[in-house]
N, C-alpha and C positions, 0 to 999 in steps of 0.2 A: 816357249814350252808351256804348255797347259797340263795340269793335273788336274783330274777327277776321282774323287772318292765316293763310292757309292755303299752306302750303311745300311743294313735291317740286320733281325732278328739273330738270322743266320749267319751274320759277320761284316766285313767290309771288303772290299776289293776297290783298288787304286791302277789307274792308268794314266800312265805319260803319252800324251802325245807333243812333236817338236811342231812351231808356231808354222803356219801357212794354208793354202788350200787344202781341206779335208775331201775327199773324195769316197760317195759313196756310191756303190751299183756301177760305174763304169771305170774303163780303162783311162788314165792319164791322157791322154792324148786325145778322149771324146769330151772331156772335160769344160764345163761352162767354165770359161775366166773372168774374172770380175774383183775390183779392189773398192775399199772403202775409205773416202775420204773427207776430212781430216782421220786418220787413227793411229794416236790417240786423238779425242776431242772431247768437247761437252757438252752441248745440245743440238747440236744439227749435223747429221751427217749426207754426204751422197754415196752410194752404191754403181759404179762405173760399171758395164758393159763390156768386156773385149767384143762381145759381138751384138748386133743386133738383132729385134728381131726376137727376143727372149721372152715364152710364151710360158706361164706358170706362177708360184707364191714365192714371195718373200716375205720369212717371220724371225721376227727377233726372240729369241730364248736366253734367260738367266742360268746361273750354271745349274739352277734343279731341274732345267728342261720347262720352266714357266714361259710360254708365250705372251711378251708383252707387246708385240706390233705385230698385226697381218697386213699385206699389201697384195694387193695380184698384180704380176706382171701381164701388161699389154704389148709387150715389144718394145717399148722406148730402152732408150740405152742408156738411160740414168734415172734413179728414183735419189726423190729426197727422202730423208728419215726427219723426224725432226722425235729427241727424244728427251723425256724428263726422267733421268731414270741415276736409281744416286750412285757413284762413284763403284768404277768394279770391272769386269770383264763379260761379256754377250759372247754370245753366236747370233751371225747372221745366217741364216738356211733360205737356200735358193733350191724350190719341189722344180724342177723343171726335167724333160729329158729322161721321164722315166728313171731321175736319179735323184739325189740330193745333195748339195754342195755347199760345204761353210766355211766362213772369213770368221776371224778370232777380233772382236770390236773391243775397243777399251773408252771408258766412259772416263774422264778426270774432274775433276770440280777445283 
């Protein structure tokens, strides 16, 4: 489960969403799949492919929405991450498909 609380002037507003693939712009079923592995882990991750072939960015964001790594996808079916980043929970976001799709990454130390 992920919480986000988002705060200004005007107030706060909080949403749960339950831990797995986020899906954005498409139906389940059009769905890029893809897992991140080790996760948890600590500084080196791989980013797995269900399919290949996978034409578009992957960037890593902290929970303010900070991009801390851009990659472009060339079609390989696995990217390395290798990340220094301290202790906490990422999103991985894959632009690809006219859509957006994210993994819930946990950093440990």
């Amino acid at each position: 489960m992920v919480t986000l609380t988002v705060s200004n002037a005007c107030g706060s507003n909080t949403s749960v969403i339950n831990a797995g693939t986020i899906f954005f712009g498409v139906e389940e079923e059009e769905a890029l799949h893809f897992g991140i592995y080790p996760n948890p882990g600590s500084d080196q991750f791989t980013v797995r492919f269900e399919q290949a072939g996978v034409e578009g960015v992957l960037e890593v964001r902290n929970l303010l929405g900070q991009v801390l790594h851009t990659q472009p996808l060339n079609g390989t079916a696995t990217v390395n991450i290798s990340a220094n980043w301290p202790a906490g929970n990422y999103f991985v976001l894959v632009k690809a498909q006219n859509a957006v799709f994210a993994e819930r990454l946990s950093v440990i130390k």
